[in-house]
C-alpha positions in Angstrom: 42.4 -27.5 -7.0 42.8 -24.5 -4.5 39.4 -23.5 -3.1 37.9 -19.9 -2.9 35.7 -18.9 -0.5 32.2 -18.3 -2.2 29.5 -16.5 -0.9 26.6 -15.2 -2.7 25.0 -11.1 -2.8 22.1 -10.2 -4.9 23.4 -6.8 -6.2 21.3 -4.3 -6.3 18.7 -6.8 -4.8 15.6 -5.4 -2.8 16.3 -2.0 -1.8 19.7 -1.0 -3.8 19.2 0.5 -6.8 21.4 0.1 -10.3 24.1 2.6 -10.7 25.5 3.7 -14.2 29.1 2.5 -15.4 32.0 4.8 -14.8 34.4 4.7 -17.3 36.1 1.2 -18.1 33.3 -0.6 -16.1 30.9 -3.4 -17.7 27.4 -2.9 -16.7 26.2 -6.1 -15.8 22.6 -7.3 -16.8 19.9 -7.5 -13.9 20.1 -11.5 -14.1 23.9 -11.7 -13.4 24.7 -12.4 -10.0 27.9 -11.5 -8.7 29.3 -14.4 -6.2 30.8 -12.3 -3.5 32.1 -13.3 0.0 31.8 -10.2 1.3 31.8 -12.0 5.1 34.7 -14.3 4.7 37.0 -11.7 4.0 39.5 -11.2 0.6 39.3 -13.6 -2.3 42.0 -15.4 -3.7 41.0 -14.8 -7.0 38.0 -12.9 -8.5 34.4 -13.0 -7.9 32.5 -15.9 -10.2 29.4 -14.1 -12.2 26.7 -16.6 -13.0 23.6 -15.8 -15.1 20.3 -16.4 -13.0 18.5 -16.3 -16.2 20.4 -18.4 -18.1 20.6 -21.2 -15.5 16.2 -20.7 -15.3 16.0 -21.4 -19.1 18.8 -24.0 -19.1 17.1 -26.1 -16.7 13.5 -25.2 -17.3 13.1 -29.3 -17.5 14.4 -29.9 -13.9 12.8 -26.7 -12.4 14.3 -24.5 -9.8 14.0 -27.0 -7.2 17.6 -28.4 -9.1 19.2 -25.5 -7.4 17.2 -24.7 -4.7 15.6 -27.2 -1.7 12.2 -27.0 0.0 11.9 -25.8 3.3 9.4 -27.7 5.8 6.2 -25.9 4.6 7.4 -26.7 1.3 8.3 -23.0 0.0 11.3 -23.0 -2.4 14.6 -21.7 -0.5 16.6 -18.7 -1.9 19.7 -20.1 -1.2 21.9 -22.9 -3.2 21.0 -26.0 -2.0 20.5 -25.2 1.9 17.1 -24.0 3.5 19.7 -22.7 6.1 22.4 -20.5 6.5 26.3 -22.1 7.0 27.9 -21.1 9.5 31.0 -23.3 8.7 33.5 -21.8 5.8 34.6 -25.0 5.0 31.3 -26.7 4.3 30.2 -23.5 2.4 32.8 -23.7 0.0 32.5 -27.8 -0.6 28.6 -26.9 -0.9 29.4 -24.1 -3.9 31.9 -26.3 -5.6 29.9 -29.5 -5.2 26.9 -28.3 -6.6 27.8 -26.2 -9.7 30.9 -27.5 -10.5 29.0 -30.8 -10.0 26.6 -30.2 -12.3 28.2 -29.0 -15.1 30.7 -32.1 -15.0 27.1 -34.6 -15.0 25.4 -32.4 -17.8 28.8 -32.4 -20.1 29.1 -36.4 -19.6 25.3 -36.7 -20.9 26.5 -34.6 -24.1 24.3 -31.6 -22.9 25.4 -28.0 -23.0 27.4 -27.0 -19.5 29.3 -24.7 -17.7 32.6 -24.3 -16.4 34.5 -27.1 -14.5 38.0 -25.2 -14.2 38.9 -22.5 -11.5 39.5 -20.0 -13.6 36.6 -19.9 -16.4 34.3 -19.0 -13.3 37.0 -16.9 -11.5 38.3 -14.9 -14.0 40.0 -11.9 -14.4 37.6 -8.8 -15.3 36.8 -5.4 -15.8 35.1 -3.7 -13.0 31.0 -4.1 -13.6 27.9 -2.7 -12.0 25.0 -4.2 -11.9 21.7 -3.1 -14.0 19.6 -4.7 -11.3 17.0 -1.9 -10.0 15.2 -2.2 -6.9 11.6 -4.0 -7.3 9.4 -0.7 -7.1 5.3 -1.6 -6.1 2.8 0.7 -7.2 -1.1 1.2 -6.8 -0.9 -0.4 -11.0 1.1 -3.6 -9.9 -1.2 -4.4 -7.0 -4.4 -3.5 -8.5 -3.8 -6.2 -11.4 -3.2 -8.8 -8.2 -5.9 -8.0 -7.1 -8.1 -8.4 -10.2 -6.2 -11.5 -10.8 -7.7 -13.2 -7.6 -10.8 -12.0 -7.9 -11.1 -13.5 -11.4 -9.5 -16.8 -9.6 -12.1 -17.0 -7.2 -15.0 -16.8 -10.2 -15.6 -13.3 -9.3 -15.7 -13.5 -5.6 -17.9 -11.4 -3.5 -15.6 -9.7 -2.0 -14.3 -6.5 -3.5 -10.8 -6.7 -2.2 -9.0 -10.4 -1.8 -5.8 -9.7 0.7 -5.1 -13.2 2.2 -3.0 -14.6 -0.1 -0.2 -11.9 0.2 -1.0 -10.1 3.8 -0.5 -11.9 6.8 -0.1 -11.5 10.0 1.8 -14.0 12.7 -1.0 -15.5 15.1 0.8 -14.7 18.8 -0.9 -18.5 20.3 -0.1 -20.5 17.6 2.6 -18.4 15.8 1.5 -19.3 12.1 0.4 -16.6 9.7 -2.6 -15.4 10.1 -5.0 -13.1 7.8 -6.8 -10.3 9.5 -9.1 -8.2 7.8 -8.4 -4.2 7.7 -5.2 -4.8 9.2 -3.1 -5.3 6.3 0.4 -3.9 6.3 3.2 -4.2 4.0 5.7 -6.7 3.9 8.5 -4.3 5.4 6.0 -3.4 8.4 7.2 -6.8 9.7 10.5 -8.5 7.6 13.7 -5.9 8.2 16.8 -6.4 6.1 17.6 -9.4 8.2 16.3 -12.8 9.3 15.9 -12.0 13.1 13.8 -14.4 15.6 12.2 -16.2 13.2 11.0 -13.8 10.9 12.1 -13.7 7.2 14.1 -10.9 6.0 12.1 -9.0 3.5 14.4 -10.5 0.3 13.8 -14.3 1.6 10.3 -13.5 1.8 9.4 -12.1 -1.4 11.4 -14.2 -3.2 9.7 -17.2 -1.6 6.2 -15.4 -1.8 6.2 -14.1 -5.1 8.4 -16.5 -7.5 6.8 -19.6 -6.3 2.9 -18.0 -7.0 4.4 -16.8 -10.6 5.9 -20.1 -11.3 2.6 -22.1 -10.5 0.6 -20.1 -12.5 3.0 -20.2 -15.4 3.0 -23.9 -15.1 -0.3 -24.0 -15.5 -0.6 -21.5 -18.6 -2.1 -18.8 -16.9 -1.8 -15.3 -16.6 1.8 -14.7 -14.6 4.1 -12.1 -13.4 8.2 -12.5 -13.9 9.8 -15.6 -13.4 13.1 -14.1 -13.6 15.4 -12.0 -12.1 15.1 -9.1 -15.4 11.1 -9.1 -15.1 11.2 -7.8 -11.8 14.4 -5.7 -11.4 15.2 -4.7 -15.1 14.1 -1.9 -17.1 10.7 -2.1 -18.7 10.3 -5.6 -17.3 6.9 -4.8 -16.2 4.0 -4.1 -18.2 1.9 -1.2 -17.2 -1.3 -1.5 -15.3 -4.3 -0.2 -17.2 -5.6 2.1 -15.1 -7.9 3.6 -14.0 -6.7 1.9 -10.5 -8.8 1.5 -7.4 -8.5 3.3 -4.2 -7.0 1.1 -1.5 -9.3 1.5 1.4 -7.4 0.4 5.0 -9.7 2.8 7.3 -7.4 5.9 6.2 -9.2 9.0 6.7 -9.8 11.7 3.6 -8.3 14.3 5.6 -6.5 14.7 8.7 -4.5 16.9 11.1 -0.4 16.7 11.2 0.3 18.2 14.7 3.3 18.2 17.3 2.4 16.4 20.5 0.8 19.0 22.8 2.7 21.4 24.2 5.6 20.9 21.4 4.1 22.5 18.8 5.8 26.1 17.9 3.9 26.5 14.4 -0.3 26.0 13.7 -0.6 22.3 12.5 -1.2 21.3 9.2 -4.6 20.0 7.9 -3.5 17.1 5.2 -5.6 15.6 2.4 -4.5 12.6 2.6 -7.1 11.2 -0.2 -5.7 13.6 -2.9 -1.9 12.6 -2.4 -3.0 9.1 -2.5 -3.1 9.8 -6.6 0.3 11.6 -6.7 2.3 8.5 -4.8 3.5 5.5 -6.9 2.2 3.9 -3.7 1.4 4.0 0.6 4.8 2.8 1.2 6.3 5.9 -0.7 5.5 8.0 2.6 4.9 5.2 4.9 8.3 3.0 4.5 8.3 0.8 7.7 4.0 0.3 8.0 0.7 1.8 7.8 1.1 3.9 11.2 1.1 7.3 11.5 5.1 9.2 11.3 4.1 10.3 15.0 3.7 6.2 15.9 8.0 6.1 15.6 9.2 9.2 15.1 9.1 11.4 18.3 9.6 15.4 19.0 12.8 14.7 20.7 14.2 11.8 18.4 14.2 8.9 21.3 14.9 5.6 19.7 12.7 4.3 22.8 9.7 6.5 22.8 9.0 6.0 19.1 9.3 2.2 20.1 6.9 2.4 23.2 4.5 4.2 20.8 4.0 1.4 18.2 3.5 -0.6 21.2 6.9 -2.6 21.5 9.9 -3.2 23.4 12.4 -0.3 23.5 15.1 -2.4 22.3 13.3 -4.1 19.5 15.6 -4.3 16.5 13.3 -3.6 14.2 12.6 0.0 16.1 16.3 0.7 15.9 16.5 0.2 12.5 13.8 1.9 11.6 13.4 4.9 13.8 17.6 5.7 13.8 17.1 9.2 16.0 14.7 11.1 13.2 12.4 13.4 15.0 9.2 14.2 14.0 10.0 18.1 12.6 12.7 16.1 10.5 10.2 13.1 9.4 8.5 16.2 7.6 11.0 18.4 6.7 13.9 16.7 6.0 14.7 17.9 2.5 17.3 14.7 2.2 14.3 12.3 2.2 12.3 11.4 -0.5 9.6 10.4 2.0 9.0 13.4 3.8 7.0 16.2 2.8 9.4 18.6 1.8 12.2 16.2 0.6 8.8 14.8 -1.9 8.3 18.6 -2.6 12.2 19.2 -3.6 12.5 16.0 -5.7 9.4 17.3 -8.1 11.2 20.8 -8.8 14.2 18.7 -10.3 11.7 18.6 -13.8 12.3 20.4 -16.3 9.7 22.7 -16.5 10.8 23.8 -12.4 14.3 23.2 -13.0 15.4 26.7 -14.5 14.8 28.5 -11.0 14.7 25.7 -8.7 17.8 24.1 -10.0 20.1 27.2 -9.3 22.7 27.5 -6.6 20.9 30.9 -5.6 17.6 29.2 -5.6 16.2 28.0 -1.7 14.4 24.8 -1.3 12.4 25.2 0.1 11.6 28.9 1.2 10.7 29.6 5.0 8.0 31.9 3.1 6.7 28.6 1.7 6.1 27.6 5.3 2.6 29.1 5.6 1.4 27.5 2.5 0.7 24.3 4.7 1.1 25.1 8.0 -2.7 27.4 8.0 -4.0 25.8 11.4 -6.0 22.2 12.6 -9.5 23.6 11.8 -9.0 24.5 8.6 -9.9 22.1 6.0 -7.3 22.0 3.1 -7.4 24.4 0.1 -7.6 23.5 -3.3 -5.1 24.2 -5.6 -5.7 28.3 -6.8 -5.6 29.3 -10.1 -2.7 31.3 -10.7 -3.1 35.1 -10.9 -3.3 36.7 -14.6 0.1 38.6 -15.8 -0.2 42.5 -14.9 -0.6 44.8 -18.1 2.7 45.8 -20.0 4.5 48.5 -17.6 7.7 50.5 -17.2 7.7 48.0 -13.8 6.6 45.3 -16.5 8.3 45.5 -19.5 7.4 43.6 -22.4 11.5 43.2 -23.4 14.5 44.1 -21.6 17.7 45.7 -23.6 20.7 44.1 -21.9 23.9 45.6 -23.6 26.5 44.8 -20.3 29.2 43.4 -23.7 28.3 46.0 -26.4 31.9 46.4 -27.2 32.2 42.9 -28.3 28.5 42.0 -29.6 25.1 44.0 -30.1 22.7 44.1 -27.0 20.4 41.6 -26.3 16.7 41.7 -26.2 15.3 39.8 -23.2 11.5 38.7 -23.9 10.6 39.7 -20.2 6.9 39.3 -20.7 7.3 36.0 -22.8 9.6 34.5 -20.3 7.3 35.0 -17.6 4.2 34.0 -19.4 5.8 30.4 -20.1 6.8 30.3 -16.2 3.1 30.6 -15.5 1.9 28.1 -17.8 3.8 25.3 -16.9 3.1 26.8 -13.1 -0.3 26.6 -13.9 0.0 22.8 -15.3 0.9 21.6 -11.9 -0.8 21.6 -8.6 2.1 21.8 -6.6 3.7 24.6 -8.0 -0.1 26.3 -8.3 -0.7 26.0 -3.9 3.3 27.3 -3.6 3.4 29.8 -6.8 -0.2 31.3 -6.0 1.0 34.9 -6.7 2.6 36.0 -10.3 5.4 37.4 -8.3 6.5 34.4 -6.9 8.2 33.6 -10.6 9.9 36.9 -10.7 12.2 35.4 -8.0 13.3 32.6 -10.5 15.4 35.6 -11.9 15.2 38.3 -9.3 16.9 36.2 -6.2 17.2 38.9 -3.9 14.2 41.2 -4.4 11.2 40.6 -2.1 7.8 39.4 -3.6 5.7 42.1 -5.3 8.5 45.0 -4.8 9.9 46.0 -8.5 13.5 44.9 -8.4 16.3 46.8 -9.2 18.8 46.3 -12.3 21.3 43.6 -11.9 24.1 45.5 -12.0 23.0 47.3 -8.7 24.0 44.2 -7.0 26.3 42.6 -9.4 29.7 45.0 -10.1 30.1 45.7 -14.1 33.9 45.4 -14.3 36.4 44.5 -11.9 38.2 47.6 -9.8 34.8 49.6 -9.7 33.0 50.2 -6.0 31.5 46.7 -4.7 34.3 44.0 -6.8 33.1 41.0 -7.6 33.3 37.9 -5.0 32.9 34.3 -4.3 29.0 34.5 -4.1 28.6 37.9 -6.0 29.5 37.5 -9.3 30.5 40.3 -11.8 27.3 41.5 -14.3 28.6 39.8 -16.9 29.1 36.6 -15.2 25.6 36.5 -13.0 23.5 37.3 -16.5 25.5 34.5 -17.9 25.1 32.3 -15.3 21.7 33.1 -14.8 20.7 32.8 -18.4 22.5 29.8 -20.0 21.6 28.0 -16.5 18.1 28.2 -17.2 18.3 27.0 -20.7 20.5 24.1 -20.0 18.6 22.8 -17.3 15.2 23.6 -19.2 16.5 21.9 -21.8 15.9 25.1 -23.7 18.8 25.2 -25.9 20.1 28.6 -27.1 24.0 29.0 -24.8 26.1 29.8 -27.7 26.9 33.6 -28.1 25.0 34.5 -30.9 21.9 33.0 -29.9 21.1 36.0 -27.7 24.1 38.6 -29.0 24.7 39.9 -32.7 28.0 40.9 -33.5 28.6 44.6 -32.6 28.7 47.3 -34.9 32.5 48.4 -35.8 32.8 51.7 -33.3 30.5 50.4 -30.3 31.2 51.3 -26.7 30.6 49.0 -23.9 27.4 51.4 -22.9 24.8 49.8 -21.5 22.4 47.9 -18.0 
C-alpha cells in the first residue's frame, strides 16, 4: 500500500471563520475535518475527510480517550494518539495509518459497523469543499451562564463571581497555574496561535479546557455545554443566554480619558464611557483582542514593535509582542476603518444595516467624515454626552419641499414625484432608533447629505443637474466620477432601495408612461 503523508488542520478552527461555497464546491459541515499536510508538502492523492462527530457518537462506549491520550496532568490531548507533536514524517504517517486504519479493521472483525480500510475510500477524489466551521465567538450571555453554573455547583457560594476554574495565571516560582483575584485576563492575553515555551497555543488549550469540563458534566447528567465540534462552531449550536446579563467588574473605570502620550497629541483627547459600550460589545475581547490592558499598553504613537513591548512590561523581542502589536500605532488602533476593533472600524461596520445602508453604503458616501471628528474628540475634562435627541423636521418650504417633480426622461415616461419630506422623515426615525447615529446625526441636515453629497450641512443645495450634465455634448460632459443626470438620479435612487431593501427599481415604480407628444422638459 503506498503511504500518504497525513497531517491534520482544524478548518476554520479558532479564529477562521466559515466561508460560503463558490460554484461547484461542497460545503462541508462544521464536524468534518479535513486531513491536510499542509507542512509536508504536496499529497499523492487527496486529502482524507473524517467526521469528528460521527467518530464521538460511534464510539461514545470507548470515550474520546480511544482516539486521544492523557497528558501527565491527565488533560485529554487534541491530537491522534500523541500528547506531542512528531517531528519524524515517517512515524507520523505509520501513527495515522496505524490508528484509524487499525481500528476500523478490529471493529469490522467484531461484526461492528467501521470505516474505510482501503487507500482510496479515505483518499478520494472530490469536489472542492469549504468548511461550515465558524470561529467559536464568547459573549457577556455564554460566560454569564458559566458563571451561574458554578455558583449553583458550589451550593450557592458566597462569592458573587467564581473565576478559578477557567482564569489562571502561571505562578513565576513554581510555574503551575495559579488563580489571582481581579487579575483575570482572557485566554488570548497569554496562549498565541502557537505552542511557544511551554505555553499552550490558544486551540490546545480550549479544547483541553473546555471539552473535558463539558464531557464530565455530561457524564454525570448535568447541565453541559457542546460536546462536539457543531455545538461550538456551527450555526445555532448555542442556545441563547437569558439575559438580563451581569456586568463584569475587573476594576475598569465607568469613564475614562483616550489621550496621545504628552506632547504627541495634535487633537483634544477623547473622554470615553467605557460602562455604556460595555452593553453594545458581544464581549471585552471585541475591543480588547490580545488582554485587558489599555490599546496605549502595545500600541505606541510611533508604531515601535519594542516600545509597545517595554510598556506591557516585557522583553522587546517577546513573540507574543510581535505578533500582537505588528507596527499599529496608536492613531491607527483608533482609527483604522479596516478593523473591526477600533473605534471607527466598530463605527463603519454598524452603518452596513439596512436602515444606514442607503447613504452609508454609496460609493460617494465618506466613512467616516473628518466633520465627524469633533463628535468625540470634545476635550479630557469633559465628561461624555448623552446621546441627543434628533432635531424636529423644519416646516414645509420652497427650501423644504414636501415632493420634488423630477422629469430629467419625460420623453420616454411621465415625471416622477419624489416624497422629499417622507423620505427624510423615515431617515430620522430610524436615526432616531439608534444611538450611534443620534451622537453623529445630531442635526436634521446631516441626512440631507445621504442625497445631497456635495452640499455643505445646513446650506440649501442646488439641483442635481447643476453638477450632473443632462445629456452628453452639453458644457461640463459627463466623466468617470460625475455621472450624467440621468445616471446619478438612477444611481442614487435604485442604490438606496436595493441596499434598504426597499424594493421599487423597476421603471414604472417611480415613472408612468409618457403622454404621446411629451418633450424631454424637465430638473
Amino acid at each position: 500500500m503506498r503511504r500518504v503523508a497525513i497531517g491534520i488542520a482544524l478548518v476554520g478552527a479558532l479564529g477562521c471563520n466559515g466561508t460560503h461555497p463558490g460554484e461547484g464546491e461542497r460545503t462541508l459541515p462544521a464536524g468534518t475535518i479535513v486531513i491536510q499536510p499542509a507542512a509536508l508538502g504536496t499529497l499523492e492523492r487527496p486529502a482524507a475527510e473524517m467526521s469528528h462527530d460521527g467518530h464521538v457518537k460511534a464510539l461514545a462506549k470507548e470515550g474520546c480517550t480511544a482516539c486521544h491520550p492523557r497528558d501527565g496532568q491527565g488533560r485529554l490531548s487534541i491530537r491522534l494518539g500523541r500528547v506531542d507533536e512528531l517531528g519524524d514524517r515517517e512515524a507520523l504517517l505509520e501513527l495515522y495509518h496505524a490508528r484509524c486504519t487499525g481500528c476500523h479493521r478490529e471493529r469490522k472483525a467484531r461484526g461492528e459497523k467501521s470505516g474505510p480500510v482501503i487507500c482510496g475510500d479515505c483518499h478520494a477524489r472530490r469536489a472542492p469543499s469549504r468548511s461550515a466551521r465558524q470561529a467559536m465567538r464568547w459573549d457577556y450571555g455564554l460566560h454569564d451562564r458559566h458563571v451561574r453554573l458554578e455558583e449553583r455547583h458550589r451550593g450557592g457560594g458566597n462569592e458573587p463571581q467564581t473565576c478559578e476554574r477557567c482564569h489562571h495565571a502561571k505562578d513565576t516560582a513554581t510555574g503551575k497555574p495559579v488563580a489571582r483575584k481581579g487579575a483575570e485576563e482572557g485566554c488570548g492575553a497569554c496562549h498565541g496561535a502557537r505552542t511557544e515555551s511551554g505555553v499552550r497555543s490558544l486551540r490546545e488549550a480550549a479544547h483541553q479546557s473546555c471539552v473535558p469540563c463539558h464531557l464530565d458534566r455530561w457524564q454525570k447528567h448535568e447541565e453541559a455545554g457542546p460536546v462536539t465540534c457543531g455545538g461550538c462552531h456551527g450555526d445555532g449550536g448555542r442556545k441563547a443566554a437569558a439575559g438580563p446579563h451581569r456586568r463584569l467588574l475587573r476594576g475598569q473605570k465607568d469613564q475614562l480619558t483616550i489621550q496621545a502620550a504628552a506632547g504627541a497629541a495634535k487633537v483634544p483627547g477623547v473622554r470615553f464611557d467605557h460602562k455604556a459600550h460595555e452593553g453594545s460589545a458581544p464581549f471585552c475581547a471585541t475591543c480588547h483582542h490580545q488582554g485587558l490592558a489599555s490599546c496605549a499598553s502595545c500600541h505606541t504613537v510611533t508604531g515601535s514593535r519594542g516600545a509597545a513591548a517595554e510598556n506591557r512590561g516585557r522583553s522587546p523581542a517577546a513573540p507574543r509582542d510581535q505578533e500582537h502589536a505588528k507596527g499599529v500605532t496608536f492613531e491607527a488602533a483608533y482609527h483604522r476603518s479596516s478593523s473591526e476593533r477600533s473605534c471607527v472600524g466598530c463605527h463603519v461596520r454598524r452603518t452596513e444595516a439596512k436602515a444606514c445602508a442607503g447613504c452609508h453604503g454609496s460609493p460617494l458616501g465618506e466613512s467616516p467624515s473628518p466633520r465627524s471628528c469633533a463628535v468625540c474628540h470634545r476635550g479630557a475634562s469633559e465628561a461624555p454626552a448623552s446621546a441627543p435627541a434628533s432635531q424636529p423636521l423644519p416646516a414645509v418650504s420652497e427650501g423644504f419641499p414636501e415632493t420634488v417633480t423630477i422629469s430629467t426622461l419625460q420623453k420616454r415616461y411621465g415625471p416622477s414625484q419624489l416624497p422629499h419630506r417622507r423620505i427624510v422623515a423615515r431617515l430620522a426615525t430610524l436615526a432616531e432608533g439608534s444611538a450611534l447615529a443620534r451622537r453623529f446625526h445630531g442635526q436634521t441636515e446631516t441626512l440631507c447629505r445621504g442625497c445631497h453629497h456635495r452640499s455643505p450641512a445646513g446650506a440649501r443645495p442646488p439641483t442635481c443637474q447643476s453638477c450632473h450634465p443632462r445629456a452628453p455634448g452639453r458644457s461640463g460632459a459627463p466623466t468617470a466620477d460625475r455621472p450624467g443626470l440621468t445616471a446619478a438620479y438612477h444611481r442614487q435612487c435604485i442604490g438606496c432601495h436595493e441596499a434598504m431593501g426597499i424594493g421599487k427599481t423597476s421603471c414604472t415604480d417611480c415613472h408612468r408612461p409618457a403622454p404621446a407628444g411629451s418633450t424631454e422638459e424637465g430638473r
